[in-house]
C-alpha positions as CSV (number, residue, x, y, z in Angstrom):
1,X,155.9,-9.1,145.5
2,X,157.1,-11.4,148.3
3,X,158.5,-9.4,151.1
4,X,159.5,-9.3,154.8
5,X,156.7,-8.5,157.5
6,X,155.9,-7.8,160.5
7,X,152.7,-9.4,162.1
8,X,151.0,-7.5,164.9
9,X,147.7,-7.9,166.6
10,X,145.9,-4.7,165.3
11,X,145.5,-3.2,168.7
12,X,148.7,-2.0,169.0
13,X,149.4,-1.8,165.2
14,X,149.7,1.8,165.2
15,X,152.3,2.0,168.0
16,X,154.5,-0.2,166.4
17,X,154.1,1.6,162.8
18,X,155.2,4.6,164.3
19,X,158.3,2.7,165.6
20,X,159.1,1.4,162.3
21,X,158.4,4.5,160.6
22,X,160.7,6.1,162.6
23,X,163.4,3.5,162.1
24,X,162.5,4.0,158.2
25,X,162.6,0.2,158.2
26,X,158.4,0.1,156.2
27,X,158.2,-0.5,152.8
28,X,156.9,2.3,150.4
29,X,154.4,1.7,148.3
30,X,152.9,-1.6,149.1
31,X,149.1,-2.5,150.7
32,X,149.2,-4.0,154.9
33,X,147.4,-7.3,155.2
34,X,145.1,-7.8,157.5
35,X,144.5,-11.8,159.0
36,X,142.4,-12.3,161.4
37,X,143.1,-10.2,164.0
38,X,146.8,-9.3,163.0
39,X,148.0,-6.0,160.7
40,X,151.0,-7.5,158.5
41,X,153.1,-4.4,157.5
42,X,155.6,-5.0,154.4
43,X,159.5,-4.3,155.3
44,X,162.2,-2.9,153.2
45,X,165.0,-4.2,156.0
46,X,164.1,-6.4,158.9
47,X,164.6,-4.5,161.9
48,X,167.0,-5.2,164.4
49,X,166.4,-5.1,167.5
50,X,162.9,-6.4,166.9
51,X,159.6,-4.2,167.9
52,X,158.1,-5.1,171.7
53,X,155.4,-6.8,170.0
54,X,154.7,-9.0,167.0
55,X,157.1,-11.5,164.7
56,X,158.5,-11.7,161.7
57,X,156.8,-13.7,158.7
58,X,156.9,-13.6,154.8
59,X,154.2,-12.5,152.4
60,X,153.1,-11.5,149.2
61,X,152.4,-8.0,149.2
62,X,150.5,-6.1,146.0
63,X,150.9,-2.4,146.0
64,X,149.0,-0.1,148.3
65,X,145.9,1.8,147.3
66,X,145.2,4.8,146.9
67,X,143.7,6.4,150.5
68,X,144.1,2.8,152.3
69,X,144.1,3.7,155.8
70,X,147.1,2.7,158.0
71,X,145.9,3.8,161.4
72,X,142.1,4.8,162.8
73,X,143.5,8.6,163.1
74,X,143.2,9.2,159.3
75,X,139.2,9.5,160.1
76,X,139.8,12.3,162.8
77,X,140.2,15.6,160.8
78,X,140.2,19.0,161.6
79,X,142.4,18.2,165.3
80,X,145.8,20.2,165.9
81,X,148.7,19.0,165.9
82,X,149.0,18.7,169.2
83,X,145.7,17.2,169.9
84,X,146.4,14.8,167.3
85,X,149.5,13.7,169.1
86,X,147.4,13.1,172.3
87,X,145.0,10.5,170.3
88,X,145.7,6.8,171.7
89,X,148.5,5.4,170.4
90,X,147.1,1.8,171.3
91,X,143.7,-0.1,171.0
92,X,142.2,-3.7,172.2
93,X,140.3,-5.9,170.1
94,X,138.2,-8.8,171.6
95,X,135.9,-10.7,169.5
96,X,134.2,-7.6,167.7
97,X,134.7,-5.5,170.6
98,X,137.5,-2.8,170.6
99,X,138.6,-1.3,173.7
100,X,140.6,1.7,174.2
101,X,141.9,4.0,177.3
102,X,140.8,7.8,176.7
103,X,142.9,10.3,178.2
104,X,140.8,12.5,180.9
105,X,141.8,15.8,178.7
106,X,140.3,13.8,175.1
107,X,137.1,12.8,176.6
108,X,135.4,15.1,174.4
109,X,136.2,13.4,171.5
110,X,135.4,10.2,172.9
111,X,132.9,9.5,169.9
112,X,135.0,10.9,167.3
113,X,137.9,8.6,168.6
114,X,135.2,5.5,168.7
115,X,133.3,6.5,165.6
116,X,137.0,6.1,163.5
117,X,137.9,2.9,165.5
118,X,134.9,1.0,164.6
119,X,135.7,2.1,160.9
120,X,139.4,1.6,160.9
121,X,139.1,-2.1,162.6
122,X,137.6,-5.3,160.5
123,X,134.8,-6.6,162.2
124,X,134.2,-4.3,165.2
125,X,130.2,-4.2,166.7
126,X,131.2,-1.7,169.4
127,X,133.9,0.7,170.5
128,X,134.3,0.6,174.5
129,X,136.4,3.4,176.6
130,X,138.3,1.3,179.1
131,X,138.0,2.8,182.5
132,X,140.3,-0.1,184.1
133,X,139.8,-3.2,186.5
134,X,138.0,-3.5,189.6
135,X,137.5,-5.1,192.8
136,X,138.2,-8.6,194.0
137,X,136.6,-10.1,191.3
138,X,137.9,-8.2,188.8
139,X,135.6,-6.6,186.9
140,X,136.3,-4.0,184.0
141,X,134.5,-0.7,183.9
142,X,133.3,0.1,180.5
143,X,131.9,3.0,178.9
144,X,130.3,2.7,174.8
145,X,131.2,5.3,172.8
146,X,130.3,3.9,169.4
147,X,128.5,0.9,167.8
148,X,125.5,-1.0,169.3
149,X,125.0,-4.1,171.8
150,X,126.4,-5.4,175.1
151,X,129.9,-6.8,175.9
152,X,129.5,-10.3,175.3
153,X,131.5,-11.9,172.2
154,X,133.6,-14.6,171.3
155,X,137.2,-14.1,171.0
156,X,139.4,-16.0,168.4
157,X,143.4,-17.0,169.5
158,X,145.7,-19.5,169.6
159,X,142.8,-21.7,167.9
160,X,140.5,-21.3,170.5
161,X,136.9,-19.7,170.6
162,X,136.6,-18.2,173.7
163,X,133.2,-17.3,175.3
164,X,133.8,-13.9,177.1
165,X,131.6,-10.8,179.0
166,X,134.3,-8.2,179.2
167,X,132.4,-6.3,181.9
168,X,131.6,-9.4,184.2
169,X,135.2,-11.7,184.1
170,X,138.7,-10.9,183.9
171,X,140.2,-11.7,180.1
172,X,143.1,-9.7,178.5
173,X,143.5,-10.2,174.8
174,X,147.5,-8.9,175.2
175,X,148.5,-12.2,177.0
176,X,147.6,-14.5,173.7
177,X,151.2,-15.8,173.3
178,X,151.7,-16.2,177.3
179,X,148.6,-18.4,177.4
180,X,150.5,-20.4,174.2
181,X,153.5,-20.5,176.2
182,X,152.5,-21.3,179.2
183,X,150.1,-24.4,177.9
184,X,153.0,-25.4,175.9
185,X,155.4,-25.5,178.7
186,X,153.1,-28.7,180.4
187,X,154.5,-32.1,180.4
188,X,152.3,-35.2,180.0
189,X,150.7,-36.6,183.2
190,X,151.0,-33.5,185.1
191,X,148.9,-31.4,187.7
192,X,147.9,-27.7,187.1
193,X,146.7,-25.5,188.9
194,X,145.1,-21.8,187.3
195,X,144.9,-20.0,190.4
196,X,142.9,-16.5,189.4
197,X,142.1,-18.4,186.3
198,X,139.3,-15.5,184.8
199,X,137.6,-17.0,182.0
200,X,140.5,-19.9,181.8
201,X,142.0,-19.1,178.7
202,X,145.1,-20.8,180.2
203,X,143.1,-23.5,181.3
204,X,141.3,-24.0,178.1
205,X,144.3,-24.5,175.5
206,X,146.5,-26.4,178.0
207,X,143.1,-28.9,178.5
208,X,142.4,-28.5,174.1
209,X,146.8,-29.8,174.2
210,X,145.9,-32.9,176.1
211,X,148.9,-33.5,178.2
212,X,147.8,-32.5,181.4
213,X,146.7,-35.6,183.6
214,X,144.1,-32.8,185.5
215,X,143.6,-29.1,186.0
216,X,142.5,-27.3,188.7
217,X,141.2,-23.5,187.9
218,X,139.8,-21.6,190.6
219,X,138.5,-17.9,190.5
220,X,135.9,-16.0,193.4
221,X,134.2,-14.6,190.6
222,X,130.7,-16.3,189.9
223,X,130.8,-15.1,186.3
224,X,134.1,-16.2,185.5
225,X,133.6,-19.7,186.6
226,X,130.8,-19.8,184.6
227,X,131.9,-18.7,181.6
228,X,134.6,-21.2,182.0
229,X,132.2,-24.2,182.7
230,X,130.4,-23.1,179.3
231,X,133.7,-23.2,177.2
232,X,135.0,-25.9,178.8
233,X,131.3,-27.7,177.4
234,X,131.9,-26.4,173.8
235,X,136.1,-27.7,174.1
236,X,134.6,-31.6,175.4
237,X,138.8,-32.4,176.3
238,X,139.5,-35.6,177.9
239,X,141.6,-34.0,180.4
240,X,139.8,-33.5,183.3
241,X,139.0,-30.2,184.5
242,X,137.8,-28.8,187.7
243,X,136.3,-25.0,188.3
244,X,136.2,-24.1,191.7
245,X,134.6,-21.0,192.4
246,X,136.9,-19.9,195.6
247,X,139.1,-17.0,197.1
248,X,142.3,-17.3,195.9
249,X,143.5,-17.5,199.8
250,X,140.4,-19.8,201.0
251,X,141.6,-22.6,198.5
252,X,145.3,-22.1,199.2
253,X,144.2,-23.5,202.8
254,X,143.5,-26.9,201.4
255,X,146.1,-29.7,201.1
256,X,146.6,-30.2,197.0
257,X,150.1,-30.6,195.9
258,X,150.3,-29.5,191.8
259,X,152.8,-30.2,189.2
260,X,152.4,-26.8,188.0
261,X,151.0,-23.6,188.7
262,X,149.7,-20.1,187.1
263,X,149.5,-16.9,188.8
264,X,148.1,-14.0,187.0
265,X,146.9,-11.5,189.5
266,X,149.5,-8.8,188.1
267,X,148.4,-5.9,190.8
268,X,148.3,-8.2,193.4
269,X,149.7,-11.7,193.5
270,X,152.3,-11.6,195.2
271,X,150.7,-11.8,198.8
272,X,149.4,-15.3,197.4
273,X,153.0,-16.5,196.8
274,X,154.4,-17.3,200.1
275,X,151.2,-20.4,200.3
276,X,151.5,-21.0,196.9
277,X,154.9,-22.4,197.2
278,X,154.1,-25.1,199.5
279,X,151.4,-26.3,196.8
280,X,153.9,-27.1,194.3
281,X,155.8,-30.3,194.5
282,X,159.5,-30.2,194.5
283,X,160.6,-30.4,190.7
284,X,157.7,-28.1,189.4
285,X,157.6,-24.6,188.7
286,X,154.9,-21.4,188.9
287,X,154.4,-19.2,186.2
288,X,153.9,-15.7,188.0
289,X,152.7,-12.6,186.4
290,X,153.0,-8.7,188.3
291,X,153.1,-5.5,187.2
292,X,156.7,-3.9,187.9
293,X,158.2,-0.4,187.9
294,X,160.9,-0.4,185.8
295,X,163.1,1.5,188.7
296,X,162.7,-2.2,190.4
297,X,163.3,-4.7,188.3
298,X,166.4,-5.7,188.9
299,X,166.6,-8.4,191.2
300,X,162.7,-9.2,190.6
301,X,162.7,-13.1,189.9
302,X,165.1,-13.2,192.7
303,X,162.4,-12.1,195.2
304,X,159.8,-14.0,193.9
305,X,161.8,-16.8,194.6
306,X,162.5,-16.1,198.0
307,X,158.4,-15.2,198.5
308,X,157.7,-18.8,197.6
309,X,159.7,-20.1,200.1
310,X,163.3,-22.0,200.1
311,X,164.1,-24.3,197.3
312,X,163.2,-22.0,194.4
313,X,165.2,-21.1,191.9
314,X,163.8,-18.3,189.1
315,X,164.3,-18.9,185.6
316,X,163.1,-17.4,182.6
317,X,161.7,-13.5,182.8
318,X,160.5,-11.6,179.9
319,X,158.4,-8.5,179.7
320,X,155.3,-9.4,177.9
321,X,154.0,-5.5,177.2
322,X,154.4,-1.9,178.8
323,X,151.7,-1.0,181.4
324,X,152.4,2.2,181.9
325,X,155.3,4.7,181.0
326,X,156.9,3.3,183.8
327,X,156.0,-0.3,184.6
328,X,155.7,-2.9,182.4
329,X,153.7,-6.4,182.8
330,X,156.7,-9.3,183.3
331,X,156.5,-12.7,182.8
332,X,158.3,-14.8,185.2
333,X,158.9,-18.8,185.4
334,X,160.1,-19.9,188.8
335,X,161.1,-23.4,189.6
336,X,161.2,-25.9,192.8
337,X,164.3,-27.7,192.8
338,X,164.2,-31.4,193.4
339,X,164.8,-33.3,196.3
């Protein structure tokens, strides 16, 4: 039967059921596709307003079978209620690696939880507990709790094949549809520059589109650089593409003026912004990313703005997932105006 749906990347799959469940807005009775790395869950109505993640598409859905699992919790038995209600809501899958945040009080049931993951999702090698981001060249802190091998894999999005050691470079599987944005928002014949760049996922599909005349991506992480250098081999773009292994603020001291720039250092960015600004010809814009208590957004793009110096003028802000129960990450595009 052809039906509504909505298409979610299975990591935070069950967060969203349970917001359609409640909204009794799920179809009864009929089988979830999986596609790649997306859960499609069949719709009786479309909902309105729209969940904080996914889109709407069309499919043909068969009926549902008998003991089909809809979330990873449905392997966990003999757990109270009101442990059950403490189980992770949300999950992260890179490549065949799945990565999930453990509350303190679960962490005896750390295998159990990662034992019913790498069951529940397609594909998976190896279950990680996320212990969180570290240092200047931001590492992630990763502990196995299920499945075998290290943390190297290839991740799959927006077309791409992306090289990636989750414990030795920065790369964040939730920003997919920021990297397609922000490589589709670049004009033919300009200048980018990826400040913080990680493994350069926005480098790589804005270099795969072709319109940039040159990119510049810099990172002070060894790793990340050269995991970059080794996609960017498998990619072979004609735009030309430069990896500068550099401090953020060391290479903010030299005189390049861009077209464009990205900014995704969400904990701590903003101390870059007021030399950014001056590397940014008048016309072009920065596409800035920060974590932001919800208490504070109001008035948010306008500082950025005024942080970058005088002449810029923020535009487009959207939230592009929660953080924490109080902060969520935002997406902000700020613009020079001309002379």
């Amino acid at each position: 039967m052809k039906l509504p749906g909505w298409a979610v990347p299975v990591g935070q799959a069950e967060q969203v059921r349970q917001e359609l469940r409640a909204r009794d807005l799920l179809a009864p009775g009929v089988r979830w596709l999986h596609e790649g790395g997306e859960v499609v869950m069949p719709l009786r109505l479309v909902p309105t307003p729209s969940p904080w993640v996914g889109r709407l598409v069309e499919r043909e859905f068969g009926p549902a079978e008998r003991g089909n699992p809809r979330s990873y919790t449905e392997f966990m038995t003999g757990l109270s209620p009101e442990i059950r209600e403490q189980l992770p809501r949300a999950f992260d899958v890179v490549g065949d690696i799945v990565l999930v945040r453990i509350p303190r009080e679960l962490e005896a049931l750390s295998e159990p939880i990662g034992q019913a993951l790498l069951r529940f999702v397609p594909g998976a090698r190896v279950v990680a507990a996320d212990l969180g981001v570290h240092g200047p060249e931001r590492r992630r802190s990763l502990r196995r709790v299920a499945g075998d091998g290290g943390f190297s894999t290839v991740h799959r999005e927006n077309g791409l094949a992306i090289e990636v050691d989750l414990e030795a470079a920065y790369f964040s599987p939730r920003l997919s549809r920021e990297h397609a944005r922000v490589a589709g928002a670049v004009r033919a014949g300009e200048r980018l520059l990826d400040l913080c760049c990680g493994v350069g996922p926005f480098t790589l599909l804005a270099a795969r589109q072709g319109r940039a005349h040159a990119i510049v991506a810099v990172d002070g992480n060894p790793a990340a650089i050269a995991l970059l250098r080794r996609n960017l081999e498998r990619l072979r773009s004609t735009v030309a593409v430069e990896p500068i292994l550099a401090e953020a603020s060391e290479f903010l001291l030299e005189p390049r003026v861009f077209d464009r720039a990205i900014l995704n250092l969400p904990m701590d960015g903003a101390r870059f912004l007021p030399a950014l600004g001056s590397h940014v010809r008048p016309g072009g814009a920065v596409h800035y990313f920060e974590v932001v208590e919800r208490a504070d957004r109001p008035g948010f793009g306008e500082r950025v703005a005024a942080a970058l110096g005088e002449g810029w003028r923020a535009g487009e802000e959207r939230t592009v997932h929660a953080y924490s129960p109080r902060s969520d990450l935002v997406g902000l595009t700020i613009s020079r105006t001309a002379d």
